[in-house]
N, C-alpha and C positions, 0 to 999 in steps of 0.2 A: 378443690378450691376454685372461684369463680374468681379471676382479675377484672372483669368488667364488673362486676357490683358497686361499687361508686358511682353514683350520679353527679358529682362536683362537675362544675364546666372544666374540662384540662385548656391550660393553656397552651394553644395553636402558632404562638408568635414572641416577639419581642414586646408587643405593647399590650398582651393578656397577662404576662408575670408583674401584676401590680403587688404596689405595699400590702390591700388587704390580703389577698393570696396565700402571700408570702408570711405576713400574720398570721394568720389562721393556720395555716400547717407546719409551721416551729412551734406555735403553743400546743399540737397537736401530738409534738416528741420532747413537751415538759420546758420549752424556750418562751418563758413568758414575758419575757421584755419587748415594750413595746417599740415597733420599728419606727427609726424615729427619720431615716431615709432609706433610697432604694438604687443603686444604680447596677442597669442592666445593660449588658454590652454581646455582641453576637460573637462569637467564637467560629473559626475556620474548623472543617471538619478534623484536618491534619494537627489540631492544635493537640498538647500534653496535656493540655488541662483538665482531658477526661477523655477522649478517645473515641470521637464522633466516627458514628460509621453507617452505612445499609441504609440508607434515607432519613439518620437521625440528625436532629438539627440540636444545635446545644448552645447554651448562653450563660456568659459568667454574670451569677448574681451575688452583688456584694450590699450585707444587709449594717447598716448601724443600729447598734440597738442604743434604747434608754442609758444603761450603764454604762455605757463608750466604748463597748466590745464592737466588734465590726465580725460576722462572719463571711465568712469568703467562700461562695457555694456553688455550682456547675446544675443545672437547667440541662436535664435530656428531655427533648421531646422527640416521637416517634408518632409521624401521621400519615396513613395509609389511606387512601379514599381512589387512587384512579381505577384498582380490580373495580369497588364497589358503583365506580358508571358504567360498567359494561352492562347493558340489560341481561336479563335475569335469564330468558331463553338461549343468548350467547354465550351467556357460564355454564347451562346447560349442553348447550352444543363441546364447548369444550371439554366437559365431563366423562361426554358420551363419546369423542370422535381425537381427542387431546389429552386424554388423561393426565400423562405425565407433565404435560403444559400446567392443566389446571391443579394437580399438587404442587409444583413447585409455586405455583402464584396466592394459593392458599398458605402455605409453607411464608413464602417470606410477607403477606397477610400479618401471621402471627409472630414475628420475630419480635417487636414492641412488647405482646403479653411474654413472651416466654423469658423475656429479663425481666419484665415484673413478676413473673411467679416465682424466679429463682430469690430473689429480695426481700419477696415477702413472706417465703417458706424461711429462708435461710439466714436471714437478717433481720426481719424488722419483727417476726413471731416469737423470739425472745426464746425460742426452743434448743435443746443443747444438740443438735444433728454437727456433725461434721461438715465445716463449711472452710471454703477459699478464702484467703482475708482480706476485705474491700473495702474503700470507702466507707464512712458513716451516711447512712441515708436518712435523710428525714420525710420523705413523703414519697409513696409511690399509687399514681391513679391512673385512670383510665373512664373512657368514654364507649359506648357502642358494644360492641362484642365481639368473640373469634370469630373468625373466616371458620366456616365448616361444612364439610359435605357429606353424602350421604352415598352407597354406593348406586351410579349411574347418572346421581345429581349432585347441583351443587346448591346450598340451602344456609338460607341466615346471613347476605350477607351486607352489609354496612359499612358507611364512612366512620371512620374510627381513630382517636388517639390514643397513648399512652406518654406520661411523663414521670421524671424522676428526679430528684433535686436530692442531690449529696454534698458532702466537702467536695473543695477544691486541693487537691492530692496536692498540685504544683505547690500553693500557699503554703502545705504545711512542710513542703520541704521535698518532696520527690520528685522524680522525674522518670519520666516517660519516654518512651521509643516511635518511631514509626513502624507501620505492618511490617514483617518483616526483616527490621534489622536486625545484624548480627550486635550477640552480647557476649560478654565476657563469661567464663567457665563456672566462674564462682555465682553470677546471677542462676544460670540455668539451674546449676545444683539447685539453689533453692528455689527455684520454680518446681522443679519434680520432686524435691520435699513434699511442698504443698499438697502438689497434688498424688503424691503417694498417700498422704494423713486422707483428705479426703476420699480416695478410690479406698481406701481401706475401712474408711468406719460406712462407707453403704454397699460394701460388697456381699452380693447376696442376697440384700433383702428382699422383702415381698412388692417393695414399691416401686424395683430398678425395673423389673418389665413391663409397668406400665408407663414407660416413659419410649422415645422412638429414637430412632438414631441418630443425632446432634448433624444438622443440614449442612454445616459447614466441612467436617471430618467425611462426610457422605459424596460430597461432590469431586474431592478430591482422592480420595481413599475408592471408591467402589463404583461409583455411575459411571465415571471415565473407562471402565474397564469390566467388570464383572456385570453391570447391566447390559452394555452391549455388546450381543450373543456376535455380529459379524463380527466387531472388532478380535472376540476370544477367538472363533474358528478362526479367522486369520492369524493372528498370534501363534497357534498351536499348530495350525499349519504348516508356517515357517519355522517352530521348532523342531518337528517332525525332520524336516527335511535339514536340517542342522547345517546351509550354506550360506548364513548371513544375507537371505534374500531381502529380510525386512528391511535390514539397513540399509542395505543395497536400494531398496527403493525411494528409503528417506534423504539418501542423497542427490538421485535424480530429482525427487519433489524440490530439495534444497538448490539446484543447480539452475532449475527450469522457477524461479523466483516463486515456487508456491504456498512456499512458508510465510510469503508476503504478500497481502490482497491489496489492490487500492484501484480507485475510480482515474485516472489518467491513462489516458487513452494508451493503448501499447505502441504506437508509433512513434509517443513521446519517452520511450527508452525509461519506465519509471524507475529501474534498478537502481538507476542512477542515483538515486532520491537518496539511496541509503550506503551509497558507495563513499569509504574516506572519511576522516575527521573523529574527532572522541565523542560524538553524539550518533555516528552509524550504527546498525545493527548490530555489523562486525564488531564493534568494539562493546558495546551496551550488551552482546547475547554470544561470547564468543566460542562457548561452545558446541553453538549450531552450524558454525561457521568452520570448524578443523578441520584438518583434511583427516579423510579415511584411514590415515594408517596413525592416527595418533590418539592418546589414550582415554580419549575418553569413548571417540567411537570402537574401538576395539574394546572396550568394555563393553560398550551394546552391541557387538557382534555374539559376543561370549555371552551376553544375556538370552538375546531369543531362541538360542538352542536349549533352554531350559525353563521353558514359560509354562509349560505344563503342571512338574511340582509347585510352582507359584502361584499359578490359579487356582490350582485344588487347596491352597492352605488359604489363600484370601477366602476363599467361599467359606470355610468350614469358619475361620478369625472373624468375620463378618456376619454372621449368625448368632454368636456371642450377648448376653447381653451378663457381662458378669458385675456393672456397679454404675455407679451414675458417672459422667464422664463433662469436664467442662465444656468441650466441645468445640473451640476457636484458642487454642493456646499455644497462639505466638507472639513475638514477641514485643507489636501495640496492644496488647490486652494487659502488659503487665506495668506498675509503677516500681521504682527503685529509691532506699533510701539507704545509706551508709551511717549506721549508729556507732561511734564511739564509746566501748565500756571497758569495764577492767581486765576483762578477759579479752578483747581485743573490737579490730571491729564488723561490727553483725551487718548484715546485709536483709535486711525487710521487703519486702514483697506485699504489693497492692491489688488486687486482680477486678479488671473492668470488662464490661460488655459480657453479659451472659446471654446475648441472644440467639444463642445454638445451641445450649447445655442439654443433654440426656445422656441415654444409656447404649451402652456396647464395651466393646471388648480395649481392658487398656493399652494395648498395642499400637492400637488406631490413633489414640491418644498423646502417645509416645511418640509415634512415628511423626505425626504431625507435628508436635513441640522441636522435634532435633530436626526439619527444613524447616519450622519456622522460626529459630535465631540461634541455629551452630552453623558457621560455615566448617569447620575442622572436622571429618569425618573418624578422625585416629581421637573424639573424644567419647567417641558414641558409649563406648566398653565399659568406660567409670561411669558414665554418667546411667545408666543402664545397672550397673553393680550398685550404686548408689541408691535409687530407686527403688533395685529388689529387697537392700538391706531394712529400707522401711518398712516395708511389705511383711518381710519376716518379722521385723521386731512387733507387729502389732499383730501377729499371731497365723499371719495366713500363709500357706503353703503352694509356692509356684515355681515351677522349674525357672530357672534364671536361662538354659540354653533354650529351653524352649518360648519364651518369651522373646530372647533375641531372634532367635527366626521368625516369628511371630511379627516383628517390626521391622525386621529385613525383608519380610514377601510382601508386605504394605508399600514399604519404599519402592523396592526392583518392579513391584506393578502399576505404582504411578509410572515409572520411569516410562516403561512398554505402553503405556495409556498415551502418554504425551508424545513420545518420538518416535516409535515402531505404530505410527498411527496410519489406520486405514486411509488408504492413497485418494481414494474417492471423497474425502471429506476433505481434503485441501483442493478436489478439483473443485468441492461446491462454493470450497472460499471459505471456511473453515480452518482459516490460518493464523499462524502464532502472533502476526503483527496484521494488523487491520488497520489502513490509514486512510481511513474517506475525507473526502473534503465538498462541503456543500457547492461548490464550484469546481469541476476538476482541473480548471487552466489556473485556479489559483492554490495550488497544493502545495503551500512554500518548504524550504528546509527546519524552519522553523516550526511548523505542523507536522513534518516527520520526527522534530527532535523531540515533541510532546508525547508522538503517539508511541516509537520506542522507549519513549521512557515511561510510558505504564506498559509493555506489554514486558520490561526489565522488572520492573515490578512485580509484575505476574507469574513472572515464569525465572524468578529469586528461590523459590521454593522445591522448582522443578532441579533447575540447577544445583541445588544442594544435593537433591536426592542421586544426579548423574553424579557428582564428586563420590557418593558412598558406594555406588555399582563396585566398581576394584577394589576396594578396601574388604566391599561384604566378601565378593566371590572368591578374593583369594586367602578367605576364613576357613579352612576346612575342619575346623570344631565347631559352624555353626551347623544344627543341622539342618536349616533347610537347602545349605553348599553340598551337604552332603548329598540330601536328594536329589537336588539339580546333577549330579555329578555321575551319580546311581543311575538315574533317568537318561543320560546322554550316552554311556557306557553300556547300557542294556540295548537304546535305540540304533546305535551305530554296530549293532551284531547282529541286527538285523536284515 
């Protein structure tokens, strides 16, 4: 399927979503009344009203028709053009000399098509495939073409849009989360309903391995850790020697303010910045901040003496490619809606933003969905049993222990990814909290209160995953506690 095949001009802005437009692509999904006005209003990316994210820009469009219906309808747009000024022998260079620079700039390139191909495979083709249940779309185009490359070049590439005009979720009644936030038990359930139905009706096929592995589950699941080979030698290293050196070192990073980079000279004591008050670090990040003997770092002492069994099950879990997989599912990707019926009441589910969807293994899946909106670790078990029980009922066969280790060595190796991190990458500045300020003598508290509070954001997920450390390891019916256990017990007879 080619998503750039439309030649319609897409609309770039607020004043390209005119009446005709907007005409012409409702009678295009059978809406033949004529727009009789138009009113276009821009929407903040944070907003519920559809779940603006990755450079998309989004507009609530509320249409009046002839018969006095009004639809009430959300405008993504997604325009990518600064890769496409980079001259052509500089993409080159990067190809050849950047590699990984230049896929991940092609990668998010294509993030705009790859929500229009899931829409228009999944939704708008009228085919009965097993799909996630989303918004009503009425039109989805595009301008220009994929970002593509070739091996040693990079080739084909163009300023480019993509847009999609659906309901507005909020009008018809739902509501929405920010990235992140935690939800209540009975949503999750049905989030991994969902997506059990779906991981189950494309498990297998001939078409999951030509898809790659969802950009978003990748960055956090494997490039942090499994791409880089020093990070693992070090890891493995420090299990080896089973004396909590790693942590050991992440506390001097922690003590010698490395965790925290910023442009204020050091003579102006910048620690300061972030010392005291409910907007510090201390408070926004507090379990960077424990002291050594408390439980969450004595969780990651008891982790890196066992990194080994956990590496080798991410490499093998990460190789995977067993079904199509949504790819970004937490919990701003989902809408909520509480149906009252006779049987009581239902809880409905919306799901947005497909622009990371492909194939892999559904652990990665998993594991991503429970940091991104369970903060409760002691819920992992049902919600995980719940899942499997889909699974079975629609006829496939997977171990339920082995699946749980499975999303437990996913977790415990972000954990080692993010805070048993190579020490040399916080001396490059490489650190959890980044607070530059275009003037360094004007870095106020209120520019630190900004920049923690997205690096709280960020490292929301991380955090989840350190709450699970103790809860996994002291599972010993999982087995990959088992092997970490096995592995530590053989090395220390050494």
């Amino acid at each position: 399927m080619s998503c750039g095949r439309r030649r319609h001009r897409v609309p770039l802005s607020l004043e390209d979503i005119t009446t005709t437009w907007v005409q012409r692509v409702l009678k295009e999904r059978g809406v033949h009344e004529e727009v009789t006005d138009l009113r276009v209003t821009w929407l903040d990316q944070g907003s519920e009203s559809a779940g603006g994210s990755t450079g998309s820009k989004l507009y609530s469009v509320v249409a009046s028709l002839q018969d006095a219906r009004e639809l009430k309808l959300v405008c993504k747009i997604f325009s990518t053009d600064f890769y496409g000024k980079i001259p052509w022998t500089h993409r080159a260079l990067l190809a050849l000399f950047a590699s990984r620079m230049h896929e991940k700039l092609v990668a998010m390139h294509n993030l705009g098509y790859t929500e229009l191909e899931y829409y228009e495979s999944f939704v708008l083709q009228g085919k009965t495939l097993p799909t996630l249940p989303t918004a009503k779309v009425f039109v989805t185009e595009s301008t220009g073409i994929r970002a593509a490359k070739l091996p040693r070049l990079s080739v084909g590439w163009f300023t480019c849009a993509t847009c999609i005009l659906m309901e507005d979720l909020v009008a018809q009644g739902y509501h929405g989360f920010t990235a992140f936030e935690s939800v209540d038990s009975e949503i999750t359930h049905a989030a991994l309903v969902d997506l059990a139905h779906f991981h189950a009706g494309h498990w297998g096929k001939s078409y999951v391995a030509k898809k790659s592995l969802p950009l978003a589950e990748s960055l956090w699941f494997t490039e942090g850790l499994l791409e880089n080979k020093s990070l693992c030698d070090h890891l493995l290293a420090g299990a080896k020697a089973g004396q909590g050196g790693l942590l050991k070192e992440f506390l001097r990073a922690r003590d010698a303010n490395l965790l925290i980079t910023c442009n204020v000279p050091r003579a102006n004591d910048h620690s300061k910045l972030f010392e005291g008050g409910p907007n510090s670090a201390q408070q926004i990040l507090p379990e960077l901040f424990e002291s050594d003997t408390g439980p969450f770092m004595s969780a990651l002492a008891k982790l890196e003496t066992g990194m080994q069994p956990i590496i080798q099950r991410m490499k093998r879990v990460s190789k995977r490619r067993e079904t199509l997989l949504m790819g970004d599912a937490h919990s701003g990707n989902i809408f909520v809606q509480r149906i009252s019926s006779v049987s009581g009441v239902q809880v409905a589910l919306r799901w947005i933003d497909f622009q990371h969807w492909g194939s892999g293994t559904v652990a990665m899946e998993l594991a991503y969905l429970l940091a991104g909106m369970v903060d409760d670790p002691q819920q992992d078990a049902g919600l995980l049993q719940a899942y499997h029980e889909v699974l079975t009922s629609n006829g496939l066969k997977l171990d339920l222990g082995e699946l749980r280790a499975d999303v437990a060595a996913m977790t415990l190796g972000l954990v080692a990814a993010a805070l048993l991190h190579y020490p040399k990458q916080w001396l490059l500045g490489d650190a959890i909290i980044s607070c530059w300020a275009p003037n360094p003598t004007e870095l106020t508290q209120e520019h630190v209160k900004e920049k923690t509070g997205e690096a709280e954001k960020g490292f929301r997920i991380v955090s989840r995953c350190i709450r699970r450390v103790p809860v996994i390891l002291a599972d010993m019916s999982n087995p990959l506690v088992q092997e970490m256990h096995a592995y530590s017990t053989a090395d220390s007879k050494l």
